[in-house]
Biopython code that builds the backbone (N, CA, C, O; Angstrom):
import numpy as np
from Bio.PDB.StructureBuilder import StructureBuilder

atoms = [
    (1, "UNK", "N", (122.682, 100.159, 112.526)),
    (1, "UNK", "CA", (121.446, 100.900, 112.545)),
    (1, "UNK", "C", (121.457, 101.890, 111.377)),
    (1, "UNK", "O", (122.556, 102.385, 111.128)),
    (2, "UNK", "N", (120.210, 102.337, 110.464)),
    (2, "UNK", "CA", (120.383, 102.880, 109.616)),
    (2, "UNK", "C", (120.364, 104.466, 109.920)),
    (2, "UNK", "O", (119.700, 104.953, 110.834)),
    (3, "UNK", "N", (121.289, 105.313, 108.917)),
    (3, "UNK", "CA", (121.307, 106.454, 109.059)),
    (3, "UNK", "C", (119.847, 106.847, 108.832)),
    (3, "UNK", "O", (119.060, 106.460, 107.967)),
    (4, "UNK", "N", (119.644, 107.967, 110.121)),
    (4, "UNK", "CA", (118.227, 108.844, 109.982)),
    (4, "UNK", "C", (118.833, 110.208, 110.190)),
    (4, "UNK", "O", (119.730, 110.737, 110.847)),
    (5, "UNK", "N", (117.391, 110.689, 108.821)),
    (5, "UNK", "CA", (117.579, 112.226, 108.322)),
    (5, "UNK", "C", (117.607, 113.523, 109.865)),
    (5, "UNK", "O", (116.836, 113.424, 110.820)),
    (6, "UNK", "N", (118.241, 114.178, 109.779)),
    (6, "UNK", "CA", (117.919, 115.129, 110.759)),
    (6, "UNK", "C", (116.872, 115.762, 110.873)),
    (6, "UNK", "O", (116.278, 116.196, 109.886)),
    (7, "UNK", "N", (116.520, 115.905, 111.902)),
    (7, "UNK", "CA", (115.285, 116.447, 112.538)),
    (7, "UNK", "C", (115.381, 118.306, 112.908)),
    (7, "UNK", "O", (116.389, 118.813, 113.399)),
    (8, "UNK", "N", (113.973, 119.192, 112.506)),
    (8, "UNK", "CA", (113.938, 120.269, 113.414)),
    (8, "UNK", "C", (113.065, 120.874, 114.591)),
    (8, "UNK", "O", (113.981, 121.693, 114.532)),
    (9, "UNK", "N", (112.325, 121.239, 115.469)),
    (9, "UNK", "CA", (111.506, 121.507, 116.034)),
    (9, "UNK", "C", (110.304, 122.089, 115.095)),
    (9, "UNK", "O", (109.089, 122.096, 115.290)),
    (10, "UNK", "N", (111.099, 122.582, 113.984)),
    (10, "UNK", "CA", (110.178, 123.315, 112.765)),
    (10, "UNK", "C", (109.194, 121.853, 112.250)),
    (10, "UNK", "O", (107.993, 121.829, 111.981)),
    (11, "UNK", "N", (110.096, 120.819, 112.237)),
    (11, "UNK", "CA", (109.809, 119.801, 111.584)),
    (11, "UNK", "C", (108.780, 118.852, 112.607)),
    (11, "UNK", "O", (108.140, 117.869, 112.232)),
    (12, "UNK", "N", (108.802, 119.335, 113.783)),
    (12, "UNK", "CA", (107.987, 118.797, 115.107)),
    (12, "UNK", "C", (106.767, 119.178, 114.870)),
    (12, "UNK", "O", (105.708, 118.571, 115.027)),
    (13, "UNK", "N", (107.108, 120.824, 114.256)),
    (13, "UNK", "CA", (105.573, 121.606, 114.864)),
    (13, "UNK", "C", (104.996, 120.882, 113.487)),
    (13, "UNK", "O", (104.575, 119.834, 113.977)),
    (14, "UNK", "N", (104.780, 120.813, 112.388)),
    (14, "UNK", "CA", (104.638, 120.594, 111.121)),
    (14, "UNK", "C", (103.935, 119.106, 111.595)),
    (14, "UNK", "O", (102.757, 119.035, 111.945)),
    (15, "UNK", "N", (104.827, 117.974, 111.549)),
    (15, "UNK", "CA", (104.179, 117.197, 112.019)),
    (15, "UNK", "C", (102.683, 117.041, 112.933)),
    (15, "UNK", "O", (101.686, 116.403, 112.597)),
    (16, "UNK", "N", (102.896, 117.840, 114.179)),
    (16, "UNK", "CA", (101.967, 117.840, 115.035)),
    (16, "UNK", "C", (100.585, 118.493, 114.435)),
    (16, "UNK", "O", (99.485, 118.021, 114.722)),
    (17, "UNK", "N", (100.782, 119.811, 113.432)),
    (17, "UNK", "CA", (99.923, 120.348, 113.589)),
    (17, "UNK", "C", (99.384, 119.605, 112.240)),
    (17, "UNK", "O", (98.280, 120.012, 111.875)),
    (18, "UNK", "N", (100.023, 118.503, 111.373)),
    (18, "UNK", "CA", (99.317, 117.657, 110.441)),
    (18, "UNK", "C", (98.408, 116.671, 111.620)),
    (18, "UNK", "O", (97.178, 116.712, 111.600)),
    (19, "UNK", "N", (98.951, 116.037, 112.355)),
    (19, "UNK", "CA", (97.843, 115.271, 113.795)),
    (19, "UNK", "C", (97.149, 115.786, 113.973)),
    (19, "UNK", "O", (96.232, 115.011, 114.245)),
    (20, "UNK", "N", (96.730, 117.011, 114.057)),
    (20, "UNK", "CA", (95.970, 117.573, 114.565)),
    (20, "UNK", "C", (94.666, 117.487, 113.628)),
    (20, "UNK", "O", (93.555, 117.145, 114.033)),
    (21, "UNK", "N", (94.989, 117.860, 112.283)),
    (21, "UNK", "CA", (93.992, 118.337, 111.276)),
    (21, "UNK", "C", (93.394, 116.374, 110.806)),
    (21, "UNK", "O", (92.352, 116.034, 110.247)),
    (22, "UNK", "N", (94.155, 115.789, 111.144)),
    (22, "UNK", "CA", (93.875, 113.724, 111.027)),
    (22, "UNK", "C", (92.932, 113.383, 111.909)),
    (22, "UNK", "O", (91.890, 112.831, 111.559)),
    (23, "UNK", "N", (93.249, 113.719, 113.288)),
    (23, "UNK", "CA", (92.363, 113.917, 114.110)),
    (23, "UNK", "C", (91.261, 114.227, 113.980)),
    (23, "UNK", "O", (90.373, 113.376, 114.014)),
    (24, "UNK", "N", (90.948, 115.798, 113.756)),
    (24, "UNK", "CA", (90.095, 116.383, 113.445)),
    (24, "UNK", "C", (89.203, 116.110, 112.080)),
    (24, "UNK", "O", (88.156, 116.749, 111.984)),
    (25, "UNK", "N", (89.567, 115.179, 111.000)),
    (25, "UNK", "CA", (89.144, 114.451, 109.863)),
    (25, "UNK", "C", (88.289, 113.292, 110.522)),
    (25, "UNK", "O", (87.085, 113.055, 110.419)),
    (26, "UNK", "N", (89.284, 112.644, 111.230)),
    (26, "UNK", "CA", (88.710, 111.506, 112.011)),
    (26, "UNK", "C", (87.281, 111.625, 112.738)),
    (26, "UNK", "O", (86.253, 111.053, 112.377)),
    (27, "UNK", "N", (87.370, 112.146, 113.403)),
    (27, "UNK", "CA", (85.968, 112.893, 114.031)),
    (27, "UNK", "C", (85.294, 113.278, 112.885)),
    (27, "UNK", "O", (84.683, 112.337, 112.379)),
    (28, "UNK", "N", (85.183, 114.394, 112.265)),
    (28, "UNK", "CA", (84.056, 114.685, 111.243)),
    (28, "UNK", "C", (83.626, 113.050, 109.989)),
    (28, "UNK", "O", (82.639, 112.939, 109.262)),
    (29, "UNK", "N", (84.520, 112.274, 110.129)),
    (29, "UNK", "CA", (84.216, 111.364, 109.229)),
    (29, "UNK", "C", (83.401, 109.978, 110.178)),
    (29, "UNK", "O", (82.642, 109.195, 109.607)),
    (30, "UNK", "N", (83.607, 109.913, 111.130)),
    (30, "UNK", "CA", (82.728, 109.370, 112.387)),
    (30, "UNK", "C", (81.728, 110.387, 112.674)),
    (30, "UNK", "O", (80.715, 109.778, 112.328)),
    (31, "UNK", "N", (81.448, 111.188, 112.954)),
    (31, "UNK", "CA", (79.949, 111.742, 112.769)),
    (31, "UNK", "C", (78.749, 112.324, 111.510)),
    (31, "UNK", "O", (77.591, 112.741, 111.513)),
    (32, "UNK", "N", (79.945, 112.026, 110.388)),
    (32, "UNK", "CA", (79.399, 111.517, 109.048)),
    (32, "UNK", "C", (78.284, 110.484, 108.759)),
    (32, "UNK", "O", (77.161, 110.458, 108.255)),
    (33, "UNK", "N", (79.458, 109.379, 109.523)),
    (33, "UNK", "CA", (78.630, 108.054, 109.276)),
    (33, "UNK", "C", (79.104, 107.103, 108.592)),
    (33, "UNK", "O", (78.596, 106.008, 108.350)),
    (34, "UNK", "N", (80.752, 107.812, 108.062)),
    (34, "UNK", "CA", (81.459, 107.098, 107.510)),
    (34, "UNK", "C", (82.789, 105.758, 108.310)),
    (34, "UNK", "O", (83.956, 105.587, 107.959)),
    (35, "UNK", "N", (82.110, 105.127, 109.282)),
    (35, "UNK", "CA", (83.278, 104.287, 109.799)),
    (35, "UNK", "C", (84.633, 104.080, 109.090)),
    (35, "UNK", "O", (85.651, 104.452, 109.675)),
    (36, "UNK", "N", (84.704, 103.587, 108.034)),
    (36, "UNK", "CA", (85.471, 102.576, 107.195)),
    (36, "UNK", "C", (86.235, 104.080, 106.717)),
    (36, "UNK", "O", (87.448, 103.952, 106.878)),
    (37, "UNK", "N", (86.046, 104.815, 106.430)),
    (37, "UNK", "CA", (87.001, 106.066, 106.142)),
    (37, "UNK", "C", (87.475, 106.252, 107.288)),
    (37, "UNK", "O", (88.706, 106.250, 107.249)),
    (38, "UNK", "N", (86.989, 106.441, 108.472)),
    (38, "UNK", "CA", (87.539, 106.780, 109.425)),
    (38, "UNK", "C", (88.282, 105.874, 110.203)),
    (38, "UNK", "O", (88.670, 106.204, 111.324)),
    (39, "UNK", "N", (88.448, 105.110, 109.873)),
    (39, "UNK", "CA", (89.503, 103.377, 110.020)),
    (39, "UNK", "C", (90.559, 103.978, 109.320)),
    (39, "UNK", "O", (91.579, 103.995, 110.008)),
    (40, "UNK", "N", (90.722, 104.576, 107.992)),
    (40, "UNK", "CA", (91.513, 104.610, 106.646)),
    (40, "UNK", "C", (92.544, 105.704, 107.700)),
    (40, "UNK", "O", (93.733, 105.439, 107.877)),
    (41, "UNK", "N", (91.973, 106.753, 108.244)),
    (41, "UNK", "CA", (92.216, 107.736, 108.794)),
    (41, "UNK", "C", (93.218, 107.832, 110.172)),
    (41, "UNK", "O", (93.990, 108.632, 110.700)),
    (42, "UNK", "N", (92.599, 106.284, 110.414)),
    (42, "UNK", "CA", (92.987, 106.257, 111.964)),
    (42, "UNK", "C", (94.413, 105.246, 112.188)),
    (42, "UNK", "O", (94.667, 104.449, 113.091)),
    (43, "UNK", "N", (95.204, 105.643, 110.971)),
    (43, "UNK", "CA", (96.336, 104.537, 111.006)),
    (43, "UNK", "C", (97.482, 105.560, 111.423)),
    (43, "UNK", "O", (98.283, 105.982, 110.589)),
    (44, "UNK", "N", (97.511, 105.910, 112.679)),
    (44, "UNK", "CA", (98.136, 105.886, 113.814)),
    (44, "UNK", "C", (99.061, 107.278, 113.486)),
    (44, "UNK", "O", (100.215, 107.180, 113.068)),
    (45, "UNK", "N", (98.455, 108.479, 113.713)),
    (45, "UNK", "CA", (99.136, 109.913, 113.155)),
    (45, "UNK", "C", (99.996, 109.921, 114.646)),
    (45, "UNK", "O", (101.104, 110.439, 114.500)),
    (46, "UNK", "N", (99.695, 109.415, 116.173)),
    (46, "UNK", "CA", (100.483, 109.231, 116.921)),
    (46, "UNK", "C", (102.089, 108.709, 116.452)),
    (46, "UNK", "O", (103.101, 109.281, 116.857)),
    (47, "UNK", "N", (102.102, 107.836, 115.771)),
    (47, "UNK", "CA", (103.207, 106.787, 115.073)),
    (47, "UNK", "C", (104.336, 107.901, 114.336)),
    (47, "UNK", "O", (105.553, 107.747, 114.232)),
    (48, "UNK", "N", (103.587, 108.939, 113.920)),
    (48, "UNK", "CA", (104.123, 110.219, 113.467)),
    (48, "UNK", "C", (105.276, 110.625, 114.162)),
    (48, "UNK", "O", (106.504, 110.629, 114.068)),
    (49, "UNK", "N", (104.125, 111.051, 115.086)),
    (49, "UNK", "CA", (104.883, 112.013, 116.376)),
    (49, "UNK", "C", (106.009, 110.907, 116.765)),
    (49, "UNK", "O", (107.175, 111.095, 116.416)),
    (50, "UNK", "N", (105.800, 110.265, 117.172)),
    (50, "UNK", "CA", (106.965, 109.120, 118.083)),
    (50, "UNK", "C", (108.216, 109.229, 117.150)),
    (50, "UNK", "O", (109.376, 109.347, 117.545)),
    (51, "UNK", "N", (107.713, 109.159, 115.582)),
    (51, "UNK", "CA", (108.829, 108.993, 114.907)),
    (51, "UNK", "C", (109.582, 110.126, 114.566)),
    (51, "UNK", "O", (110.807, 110.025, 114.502)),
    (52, "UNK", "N", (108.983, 111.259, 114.324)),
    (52, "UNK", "CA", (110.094, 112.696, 114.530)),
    (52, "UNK", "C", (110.700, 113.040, 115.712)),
    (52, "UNK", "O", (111.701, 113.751, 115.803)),
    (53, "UNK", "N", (109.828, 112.314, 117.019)),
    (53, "UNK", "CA", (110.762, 112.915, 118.658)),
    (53, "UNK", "C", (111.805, 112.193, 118.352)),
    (53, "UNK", "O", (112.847, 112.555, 118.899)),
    (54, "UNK", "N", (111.908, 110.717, 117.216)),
    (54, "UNK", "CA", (113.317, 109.720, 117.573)),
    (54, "UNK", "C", (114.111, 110.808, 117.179)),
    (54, "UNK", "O", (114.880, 111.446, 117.897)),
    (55, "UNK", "N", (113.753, 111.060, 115.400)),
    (55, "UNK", "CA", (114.584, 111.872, 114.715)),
    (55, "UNK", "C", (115.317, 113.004, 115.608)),
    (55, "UNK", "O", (116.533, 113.079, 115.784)),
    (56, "UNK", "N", (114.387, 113.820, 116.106)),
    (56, "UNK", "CA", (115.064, 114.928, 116.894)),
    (56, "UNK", "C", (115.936, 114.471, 118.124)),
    (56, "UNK", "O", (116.917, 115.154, 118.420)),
    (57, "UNK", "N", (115.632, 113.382, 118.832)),
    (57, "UNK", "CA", (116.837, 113.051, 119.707)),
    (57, "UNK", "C", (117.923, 112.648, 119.165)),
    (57, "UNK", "O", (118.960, 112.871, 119.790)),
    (58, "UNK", "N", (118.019, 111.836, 117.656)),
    (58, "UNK", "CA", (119.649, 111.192, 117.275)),
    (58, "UNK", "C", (119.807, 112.574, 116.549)),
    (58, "UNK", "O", (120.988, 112.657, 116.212)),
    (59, "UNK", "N", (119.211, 113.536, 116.220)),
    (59, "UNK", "CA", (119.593, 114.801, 115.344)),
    (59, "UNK", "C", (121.128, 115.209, 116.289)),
    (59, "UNK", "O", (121.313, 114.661, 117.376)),
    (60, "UNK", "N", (122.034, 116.102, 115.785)),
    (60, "UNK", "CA", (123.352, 116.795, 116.064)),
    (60, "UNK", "C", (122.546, 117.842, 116.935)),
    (60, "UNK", "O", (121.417, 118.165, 116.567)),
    (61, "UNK", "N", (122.984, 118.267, 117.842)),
    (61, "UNK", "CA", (122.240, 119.801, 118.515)),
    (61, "UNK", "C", (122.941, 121.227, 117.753)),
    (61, "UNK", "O", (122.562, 122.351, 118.080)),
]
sb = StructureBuilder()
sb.init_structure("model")
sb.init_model(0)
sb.init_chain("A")
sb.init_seg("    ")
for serial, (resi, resn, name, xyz) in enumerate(atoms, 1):
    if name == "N":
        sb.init_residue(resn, " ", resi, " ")
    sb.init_atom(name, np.array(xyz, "f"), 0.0, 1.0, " ", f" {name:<3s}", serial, name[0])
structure = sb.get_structure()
């Protein structure tokens, strides 16, 4: 399995609060009128999150 970089909670919040503002793009670009941006948008900021909780569980405590 390949070595993964260590993780911080600093590095959690950072993440999350980038989801948040993707999210929030997402929506204003769907009540735009812009679908197809908001497709561009919607490639999975969840996928994010999942992937820093791995980081932070194989992280050293």
């Amino acid at each position: 399995m390949p070595d993964i970089k260590s993780a911080t909670p600093a590095d959690r919040d950072a993440v999350l609060a980038g989801t948040m503002y993707l999210r929030l793009a997402r929506k204003l670009l769907v009540e735009a009128g812009l679908p197809r941006a908001a497709a561009a948008v919607r490639k999975s900021p969840d996928g994010a999150v999942r992937h820093i909780d791995q980081r932070l569980r194989r992280s050293p405590s």
